[in-house]
C-alpha positions in Angstrom: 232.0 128.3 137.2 232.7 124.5 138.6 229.6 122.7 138.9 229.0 118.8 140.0 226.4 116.6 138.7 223.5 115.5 141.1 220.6 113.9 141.4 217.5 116.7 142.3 217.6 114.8 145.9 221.5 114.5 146.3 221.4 117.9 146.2 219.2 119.1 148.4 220.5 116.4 151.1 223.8 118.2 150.5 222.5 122.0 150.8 220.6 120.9 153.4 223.6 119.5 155.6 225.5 122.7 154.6 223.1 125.0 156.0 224.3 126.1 159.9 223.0 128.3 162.8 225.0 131.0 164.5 226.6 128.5 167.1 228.4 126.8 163.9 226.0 123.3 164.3 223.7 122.3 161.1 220.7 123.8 161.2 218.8 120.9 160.4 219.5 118.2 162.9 218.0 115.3 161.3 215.3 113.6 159.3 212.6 112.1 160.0 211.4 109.6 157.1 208.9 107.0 156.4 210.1 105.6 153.1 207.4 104.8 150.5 206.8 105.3 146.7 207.6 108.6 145.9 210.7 109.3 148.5 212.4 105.6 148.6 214.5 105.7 145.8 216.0 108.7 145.1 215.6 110.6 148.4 215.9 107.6 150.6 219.7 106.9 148.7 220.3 110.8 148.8 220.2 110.6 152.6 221.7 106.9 152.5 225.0 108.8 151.6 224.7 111.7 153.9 223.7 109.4 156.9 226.5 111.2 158.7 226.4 114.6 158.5 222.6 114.6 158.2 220.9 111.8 160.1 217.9 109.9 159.0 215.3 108.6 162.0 212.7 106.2 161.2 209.4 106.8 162.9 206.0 105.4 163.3 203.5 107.7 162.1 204.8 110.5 159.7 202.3 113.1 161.8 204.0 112.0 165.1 207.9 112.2 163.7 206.6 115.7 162.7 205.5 116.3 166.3 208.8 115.3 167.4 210.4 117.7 165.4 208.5 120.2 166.2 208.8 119.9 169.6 212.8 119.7 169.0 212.9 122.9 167.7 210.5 124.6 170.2 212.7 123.2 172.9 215.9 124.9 171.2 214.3 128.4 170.9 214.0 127.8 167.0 217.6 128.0 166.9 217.9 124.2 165.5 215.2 122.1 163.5 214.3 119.4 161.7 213.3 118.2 158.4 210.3 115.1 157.8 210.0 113.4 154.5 207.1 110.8 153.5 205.6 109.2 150.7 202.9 110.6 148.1 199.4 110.2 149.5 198.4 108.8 152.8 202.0 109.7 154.3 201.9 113.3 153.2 198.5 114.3 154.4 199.5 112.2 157.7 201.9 115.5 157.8 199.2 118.0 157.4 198.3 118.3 160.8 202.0 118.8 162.0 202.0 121.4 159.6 198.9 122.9 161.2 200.7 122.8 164.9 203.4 124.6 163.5 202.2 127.1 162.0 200.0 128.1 165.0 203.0 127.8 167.3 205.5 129.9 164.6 207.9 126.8 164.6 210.5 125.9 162.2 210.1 122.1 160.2 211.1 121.3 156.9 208.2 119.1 154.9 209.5 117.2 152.1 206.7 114.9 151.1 206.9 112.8 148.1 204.5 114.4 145.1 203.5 112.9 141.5 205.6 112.8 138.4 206.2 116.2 136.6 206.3 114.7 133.8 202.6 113.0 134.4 203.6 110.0 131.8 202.2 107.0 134.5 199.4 109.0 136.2 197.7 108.5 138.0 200.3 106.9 140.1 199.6 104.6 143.0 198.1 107.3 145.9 197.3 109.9 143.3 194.3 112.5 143.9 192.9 113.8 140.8 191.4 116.7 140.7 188.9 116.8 137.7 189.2 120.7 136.9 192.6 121.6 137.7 195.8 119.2 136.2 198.6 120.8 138.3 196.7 119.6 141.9 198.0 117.4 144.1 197.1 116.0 147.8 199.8 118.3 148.5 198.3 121.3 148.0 196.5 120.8 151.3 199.9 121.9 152.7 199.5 125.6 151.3 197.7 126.9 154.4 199.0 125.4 156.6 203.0 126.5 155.4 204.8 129.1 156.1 206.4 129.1 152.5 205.1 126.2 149.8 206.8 125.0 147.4 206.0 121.9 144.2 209.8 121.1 142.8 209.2 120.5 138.9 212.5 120.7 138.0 215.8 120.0 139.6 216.8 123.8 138.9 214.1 125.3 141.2 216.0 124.1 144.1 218.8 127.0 143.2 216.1 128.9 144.7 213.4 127.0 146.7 215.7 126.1 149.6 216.9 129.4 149.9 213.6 130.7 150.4 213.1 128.2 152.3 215.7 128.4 154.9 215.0 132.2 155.2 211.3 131.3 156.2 212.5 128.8 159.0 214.9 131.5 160.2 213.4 134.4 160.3 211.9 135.4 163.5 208.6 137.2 161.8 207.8 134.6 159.2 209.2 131.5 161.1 207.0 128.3 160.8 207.2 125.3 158.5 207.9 124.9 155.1 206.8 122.3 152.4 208.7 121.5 149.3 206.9 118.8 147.5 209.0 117.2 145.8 207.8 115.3 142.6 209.4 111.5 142.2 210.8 112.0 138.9 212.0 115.2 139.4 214.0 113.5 142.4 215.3 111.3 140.1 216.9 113.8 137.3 220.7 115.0 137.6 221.7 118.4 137.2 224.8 120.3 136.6 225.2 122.2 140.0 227.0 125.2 140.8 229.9 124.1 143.2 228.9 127.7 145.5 225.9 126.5 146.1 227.1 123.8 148.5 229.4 126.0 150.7 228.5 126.3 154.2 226.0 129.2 155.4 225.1 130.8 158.6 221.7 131.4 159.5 220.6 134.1 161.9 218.3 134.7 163.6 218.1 138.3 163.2 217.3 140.7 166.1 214.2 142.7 164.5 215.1 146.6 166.2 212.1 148.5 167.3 211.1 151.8 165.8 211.3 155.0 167.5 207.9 156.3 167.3 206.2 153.3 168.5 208.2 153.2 171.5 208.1 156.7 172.4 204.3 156.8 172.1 204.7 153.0 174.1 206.7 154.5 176.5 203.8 157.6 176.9 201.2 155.6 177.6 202.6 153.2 179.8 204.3 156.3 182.0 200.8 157.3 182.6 199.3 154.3 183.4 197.8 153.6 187.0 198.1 149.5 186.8 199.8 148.4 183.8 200.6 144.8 183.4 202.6 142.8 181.3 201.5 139.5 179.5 204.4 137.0 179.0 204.2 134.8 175.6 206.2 132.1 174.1 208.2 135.5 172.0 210.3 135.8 175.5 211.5 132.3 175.2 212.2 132.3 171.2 213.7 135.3 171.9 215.9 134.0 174.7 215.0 137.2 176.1 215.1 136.0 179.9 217.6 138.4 181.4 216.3 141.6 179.4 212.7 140.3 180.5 213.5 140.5 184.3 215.5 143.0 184.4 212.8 145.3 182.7 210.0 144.1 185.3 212.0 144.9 188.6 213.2 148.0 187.2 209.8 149.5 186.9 207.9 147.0 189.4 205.4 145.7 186.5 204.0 143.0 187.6 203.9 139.8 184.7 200.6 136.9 184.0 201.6 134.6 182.1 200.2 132.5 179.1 201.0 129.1 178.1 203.5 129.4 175.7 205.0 131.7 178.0 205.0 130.3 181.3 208.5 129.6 182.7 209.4 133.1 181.8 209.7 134.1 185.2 210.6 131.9 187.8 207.3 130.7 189.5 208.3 132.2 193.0 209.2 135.6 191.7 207.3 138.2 193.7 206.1 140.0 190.4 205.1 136.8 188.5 201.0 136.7 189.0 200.8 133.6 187.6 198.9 132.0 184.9 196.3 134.1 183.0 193.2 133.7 181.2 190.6 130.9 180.8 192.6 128.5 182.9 194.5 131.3 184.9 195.1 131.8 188.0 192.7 134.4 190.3 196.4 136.7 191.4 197.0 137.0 187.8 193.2 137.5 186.5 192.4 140.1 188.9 194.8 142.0 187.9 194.2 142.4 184.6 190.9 143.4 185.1 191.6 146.0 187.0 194.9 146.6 184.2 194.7 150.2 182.2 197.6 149.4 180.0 198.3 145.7 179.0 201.5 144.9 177.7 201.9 141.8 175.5 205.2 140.7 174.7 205.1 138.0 172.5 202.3 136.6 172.8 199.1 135.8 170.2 196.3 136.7 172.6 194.5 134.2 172.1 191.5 133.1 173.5 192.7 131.3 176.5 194.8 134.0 177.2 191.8 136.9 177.3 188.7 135.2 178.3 187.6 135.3 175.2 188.2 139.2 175.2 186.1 139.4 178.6 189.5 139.5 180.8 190.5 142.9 180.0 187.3 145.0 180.8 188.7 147.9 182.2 187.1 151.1 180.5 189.8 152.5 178.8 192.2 150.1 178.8 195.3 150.3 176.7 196.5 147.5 174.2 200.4 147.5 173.2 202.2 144.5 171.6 205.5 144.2 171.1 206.0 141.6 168.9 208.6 140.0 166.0 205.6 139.9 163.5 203.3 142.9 162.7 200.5 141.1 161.9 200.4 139.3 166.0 201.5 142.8 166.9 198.2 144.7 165.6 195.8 142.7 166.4 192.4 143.8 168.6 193.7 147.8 167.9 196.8 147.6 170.3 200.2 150.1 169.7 202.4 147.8 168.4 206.4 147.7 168.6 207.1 145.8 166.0 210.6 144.3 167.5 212.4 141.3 168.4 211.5 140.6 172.5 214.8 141.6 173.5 215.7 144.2 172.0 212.0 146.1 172.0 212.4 145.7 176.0 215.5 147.2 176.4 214.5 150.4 174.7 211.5 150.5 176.1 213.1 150.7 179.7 215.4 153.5 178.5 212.3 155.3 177.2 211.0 154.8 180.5 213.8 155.8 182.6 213.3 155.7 186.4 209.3 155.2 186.4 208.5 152.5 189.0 204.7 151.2 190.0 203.3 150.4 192.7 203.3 146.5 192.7 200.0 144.4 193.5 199.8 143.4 197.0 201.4 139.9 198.1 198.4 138.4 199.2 197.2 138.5 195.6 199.9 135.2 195.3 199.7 134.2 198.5 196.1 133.5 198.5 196.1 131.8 195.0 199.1 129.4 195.6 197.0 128.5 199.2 194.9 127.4 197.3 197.1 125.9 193.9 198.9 123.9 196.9 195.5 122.7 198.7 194.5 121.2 195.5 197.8 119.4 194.6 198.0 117.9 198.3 198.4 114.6 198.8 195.1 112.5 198.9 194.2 112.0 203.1 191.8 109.5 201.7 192.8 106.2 199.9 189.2 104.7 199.3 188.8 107.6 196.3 190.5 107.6 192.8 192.6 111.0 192.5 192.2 113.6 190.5 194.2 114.9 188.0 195.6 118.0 190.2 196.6 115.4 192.9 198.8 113.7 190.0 200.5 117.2 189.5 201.2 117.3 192.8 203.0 114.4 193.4 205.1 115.1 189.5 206.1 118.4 191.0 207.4 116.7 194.7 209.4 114.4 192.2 210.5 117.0 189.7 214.2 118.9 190.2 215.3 121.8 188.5 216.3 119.9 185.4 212.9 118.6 185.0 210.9 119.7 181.6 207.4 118.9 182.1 205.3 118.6 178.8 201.9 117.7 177.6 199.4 119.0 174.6 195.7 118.7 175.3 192.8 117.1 177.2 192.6 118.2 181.0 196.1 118.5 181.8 197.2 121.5 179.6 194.7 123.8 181.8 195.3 122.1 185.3 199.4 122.3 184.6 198.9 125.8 183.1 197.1 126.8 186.4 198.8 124.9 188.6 202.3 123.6 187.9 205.4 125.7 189.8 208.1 126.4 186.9 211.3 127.1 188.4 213.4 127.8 185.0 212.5 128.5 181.8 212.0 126.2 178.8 211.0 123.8 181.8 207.7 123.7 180.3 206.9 122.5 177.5 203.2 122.8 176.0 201.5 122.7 172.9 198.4 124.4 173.7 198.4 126.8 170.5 197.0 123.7 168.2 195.8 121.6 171.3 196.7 118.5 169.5 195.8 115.2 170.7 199.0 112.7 170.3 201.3 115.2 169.9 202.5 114.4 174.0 204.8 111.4 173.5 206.6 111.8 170.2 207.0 115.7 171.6 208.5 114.4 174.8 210.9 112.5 172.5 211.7 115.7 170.6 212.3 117.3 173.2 214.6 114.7 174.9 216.6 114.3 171.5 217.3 118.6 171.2 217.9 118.9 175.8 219.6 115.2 176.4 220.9 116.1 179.5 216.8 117.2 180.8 214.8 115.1 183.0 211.5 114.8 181.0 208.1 114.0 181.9 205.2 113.3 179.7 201.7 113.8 180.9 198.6 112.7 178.9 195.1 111.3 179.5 194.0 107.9 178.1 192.6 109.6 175.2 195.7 111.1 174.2 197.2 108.1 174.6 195.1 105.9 172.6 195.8 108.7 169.3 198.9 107.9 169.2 201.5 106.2 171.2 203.5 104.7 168.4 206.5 106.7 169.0 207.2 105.2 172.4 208.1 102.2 170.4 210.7 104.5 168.6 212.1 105.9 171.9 212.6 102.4 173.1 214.5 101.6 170.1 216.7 104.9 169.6 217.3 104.7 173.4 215.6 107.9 173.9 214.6 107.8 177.8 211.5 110.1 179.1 209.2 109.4 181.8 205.4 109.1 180.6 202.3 109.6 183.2 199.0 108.0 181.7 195.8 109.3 183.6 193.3 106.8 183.0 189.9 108.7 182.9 188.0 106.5 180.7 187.5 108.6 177.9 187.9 112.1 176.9 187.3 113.4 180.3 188.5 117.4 179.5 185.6 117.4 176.9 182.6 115.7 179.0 183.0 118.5 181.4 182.6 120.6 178.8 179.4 119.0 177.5 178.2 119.4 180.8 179.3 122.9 181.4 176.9 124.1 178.6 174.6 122.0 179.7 174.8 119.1 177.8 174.1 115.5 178.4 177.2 113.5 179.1 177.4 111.5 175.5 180.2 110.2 173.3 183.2 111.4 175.5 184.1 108.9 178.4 183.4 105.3 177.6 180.9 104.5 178.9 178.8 106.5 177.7 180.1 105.9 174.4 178.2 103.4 171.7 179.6 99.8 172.8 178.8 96.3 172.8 181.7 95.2 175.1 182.5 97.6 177.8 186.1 99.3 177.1 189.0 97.2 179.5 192.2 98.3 177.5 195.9 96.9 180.1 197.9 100.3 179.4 200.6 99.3 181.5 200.6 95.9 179.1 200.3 98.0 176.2 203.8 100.0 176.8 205.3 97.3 177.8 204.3 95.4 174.4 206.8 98.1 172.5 209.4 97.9 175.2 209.4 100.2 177.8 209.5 99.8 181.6 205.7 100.4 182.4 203.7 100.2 185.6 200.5 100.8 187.5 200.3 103.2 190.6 197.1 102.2 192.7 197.8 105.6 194.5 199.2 108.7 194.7 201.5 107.4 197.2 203.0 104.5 194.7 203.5 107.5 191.9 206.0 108.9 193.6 207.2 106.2 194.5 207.3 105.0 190.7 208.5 108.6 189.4 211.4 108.2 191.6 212.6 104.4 190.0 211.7 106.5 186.6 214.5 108.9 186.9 217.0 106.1 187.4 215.5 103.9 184.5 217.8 104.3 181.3 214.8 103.6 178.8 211.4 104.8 178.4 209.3 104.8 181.8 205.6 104.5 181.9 203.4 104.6 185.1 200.0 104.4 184.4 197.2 105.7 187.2 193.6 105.6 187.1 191.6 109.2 187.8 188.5 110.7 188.3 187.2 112.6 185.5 185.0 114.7 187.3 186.7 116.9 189.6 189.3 120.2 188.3 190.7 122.9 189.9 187.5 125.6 191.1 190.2 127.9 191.8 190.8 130.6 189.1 189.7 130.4 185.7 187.8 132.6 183.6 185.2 132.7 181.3 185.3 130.9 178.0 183.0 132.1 175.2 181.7 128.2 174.1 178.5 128.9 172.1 175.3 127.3 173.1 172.2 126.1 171.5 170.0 128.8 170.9 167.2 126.1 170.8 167.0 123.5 173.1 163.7 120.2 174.4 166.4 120.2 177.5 166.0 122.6 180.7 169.7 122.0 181.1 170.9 123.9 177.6 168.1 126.5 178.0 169.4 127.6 181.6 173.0 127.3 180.5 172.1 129.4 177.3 170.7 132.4 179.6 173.8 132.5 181.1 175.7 132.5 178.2 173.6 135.4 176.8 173.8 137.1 180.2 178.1 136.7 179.4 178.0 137.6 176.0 176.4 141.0 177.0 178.9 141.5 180.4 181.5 141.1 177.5 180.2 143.7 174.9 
């Protein structure tokens, strides 16, 4: 057997780089490192010498780089990722949240955080927790939940089968999601005789999961006999690339499709079957008919809460449950039949097993009568005097937007109003991160998504709030030349949330600014902000000026920011459904007691 001799980290830069997808490019795209103690010197030379084959990006923030490669891969379909590394300490645990937001949204990343020294001669090191009952801890070990597959690399030979497991995890459509190897700094350091083989190029695939035949014959029994089935649309269709199959399944049996916001862009917006957006912040076409559904279909999606009401949406006695889904344990959840299947493949035998059965499809004035009112919302302002809303914003983004626009955004009020609101007219023209709802994850996502679709039009959109979490990675789009477009809606705090104070009859306290502890009231120059790291930035005094300013953004050739101020009061009345957000029990305020009767009265419509 030939070997070579290698540092711990030459060599997994070099598996690493060898590792490709099915369309022949490397699997891993990149890295994204923050050098410190514990990754500088042997990692940071181990990627020094495979800068071209495996590129290195320097970020900001190491949680934000992680968004970004998260959001790269979620833009690809999973079929391309990326890999972050940081220091011990501060710069792994910066990671852990990353690692959260992919594991919620089944996305691949590859965490390679800096760890102690195996051999423990210097500890504690510089950054090191100690635990006091348990010698083999590290601050890394707050990655284990939050990982797919976990790894601590104590010896250089572990590698011969950690990044094989590893790569198996990020590729496989059941178990996808992200992967930590800590990697300890000796450990880095120490050469190894490696097996030549282990270097060769491999193909990853991302394998086509076929369904079984009983589940889809008792699938394909139930759903025969239903009255008003309905099918709910999750991100699965577009990690399955499953759009044709989707479709063609839907107008051959005349099902009509909700969907959630992973899977939103399924369907074209204006297809005559596509209800719309479902759930909490869905639309009234789409809700409507699941409440009057006997037989819900999920394909691909978590059912989360959003997505039923909090398990209020579906009330129908009766009802059916059946989930075709990649992974069994999404695919049994709340007592549904599952077809355990890849999205694709589970639909196309479930429309042989169905044959010729067609349904009567909902009326049209179910979508006509929702979009009257979607587009009555999203007008243009015929007042000037008033700050605009957030819906109006939308508006005027969508009159900008072409077919090669991706639209994008994470949390605060704009997940719900876009989810309800925003006309997707391809799919993977939506972007959102709205399993984890993670503040700051907008513009270092936009750049991800920018750096995996270069040829896309994209558009961030984010409150103030957001903004102020982290906006450290427009400084890295202006200087990687990354271009995206970047809407700040200045609410004054954390607008999305004071409603939701008020909703359960709270007092407005701690969200927008003013209402916030201060000495000095709160004037923070956004536009002077963004423009201090580079990019082009801008204030729109009106609706009127933002279209103007998106228009100049898709010409711009670096990072475009238009900031405009909104009222945080107002969101769309339209639609919607209930939320299960427990109140006080006990309350000295009339406000909380009324709005806990009414949460009782829910809680029992629900059960």
């Amino acid at each position: 057997m030939k070997t070579i001799r290698l540092t711990a980290a030459q060599a997994a830069t070099r598996y690493i780089a060898a590792q490709l997808n099915e369309d022949g490019k490397p699997f891993i795209a990149g890295v994204w490192a923050i050098f410190g103690h514990g990754n500088v010197a042997a990692l940071g030379e181990a990627l020094y010498a495979v800068r071209e084959k495996l590129p290195t990006y320097r970020g900001h923030n190491e949680q934000s780089m992680a968004h970004a490669a998260i959001a790269y891969a979620k833009q690809l379909g999973r079929r391309r990722a990326m890999a972050v590394t940081s220091s011990i300490g501060p710069g792994a645990t910066n990671m852990v949240t990353a690692a959260a937001l992919a594991h919620v949204n089944r996305l691949p990343v590859l965490f390679l955080p800096g760890d102690v020294f195996a051999g423990r001669g210097p500890d504690p090191v510089l950054q090191q927790i100690e635990d006091f009952g348990d010698g083999t801890v590290s601050v890394n070990d707050c990655f284990r939940p939050v990982s797919r597959y976990f790894d601590r690399i104590t010896r250089p030979e572990q590698l011969l089968t950690a990044l094989p497991r590893a790569f198996r995890t990020m590729t496989d459509p059941a178990d996808c999601g992200p992967v930590t190897l800590a990697f300890c700094q000796d450990v880095q350091a120490e050469a190894y005789d490696w097996p030549e083989s282990f270097f060769e190029p491999k193909v990853w695939r991302m394998r086509r999961v076929q369904p079984d035949p009983v589940e889809i014959e008792e699938a394909a029994r139930i759903i025969a006999a239903a009255k008003a089935p309905v099918i709910v649309a999750g991100g699965g269709v577009h990690y399955s690339q499953a759009y044709e199959a989707f479709q063609f399944f839907v107008e051959a049996h005349q099902i009509p499709v909700v969907e959630t916001q992973a899977g939103k862009s399924s369907l074209p917006w204006d297809h005559p079957l596509n209800l719309g957006p479902v759930g909490v912040t869905g639309s009234s076409s789409a809700n409507i008919r699941c409440a009057e559904a006997d037989v819900i279909i999920g394909v691909g999606t978590r059912f989360q809460d959003f997505t039923t009401g909090s398990w209020s949406l579906f009330s129908q006695p009766g009802r059916k449950l059946i989930s075709l889904n990649v992974n069994a344990y999404d695919a049994v959840k709340h007592g549904a039949l599952p077809i355990c299947a890849d999205a694709c493949v589970g639909l196309e035998t479930l429309w042989r097993a169905l044959g010729d059965k067609r349904f009567e499809p909902p009326p049209m004035s179910l979508k006509a009568e929702w979009f009257e009112a979607a587009d009555a919302v999203t007008a243009a302002p015929t007042e000037t005097n008033a700050l605009p809303t957030d819906m109006q914003v939308i508006g005027a983004v969508q009159r900008a937007a072409t077919d090669n626009t991706v639209v994008m955004c994470a949390a605060g009020t704009m997940p719900g109003e876009l989810h309800k609101l925003w006309k997707a007219r391809r799919p993977m023209s939506y972007h959102m991160e709205y399993g984890y709802s993670c503040m700051g994850y907008e513009i270092a996502g936009g750049m991800g998504i920018k750096m995996a679709d270069p040829d896309r039009d994209v558009v961030v959109m984010l409150g103030d709030g957001s903004y102020m979490m982290m906006n450290s990675e427009l400084a890295t789009a202006v200087m990687m030349g990354i271009k995206i477009t970047v809407v700040i809606t200045d609410n004054r705090g954390f607008g999305c949330i004071n409603r939701l104070q008020r909703s359960t009859g709270g007092a407005e306290f701690n969200n927008l600014l003013d209402h916030a502890h201060h000495v000095n009231p709160s004037q923070i120059d956004f536009v002077a902000h963004a423009a201090s790291m580079g990019a082009h930035a801008e204030k729109a005094g009106s609706i009127a000026e933002l279209e103007d300013a998106l228009v100049r953004a898709r010409e711009a050739e670096r990072p475009f920011v238009i900031v405009i101020d909104t009222d945080p009061y107002p969101s769309t009345e339209a639609g919607g459904h209930w939320w299960d957000v427990a109140v006080p029990e006990v309350s000295d305020r009339e406000q909380v007691r009324r709005a806990r009767e009414k949460y009782e009265a829910a809680l029992k419509e629900r059960n």
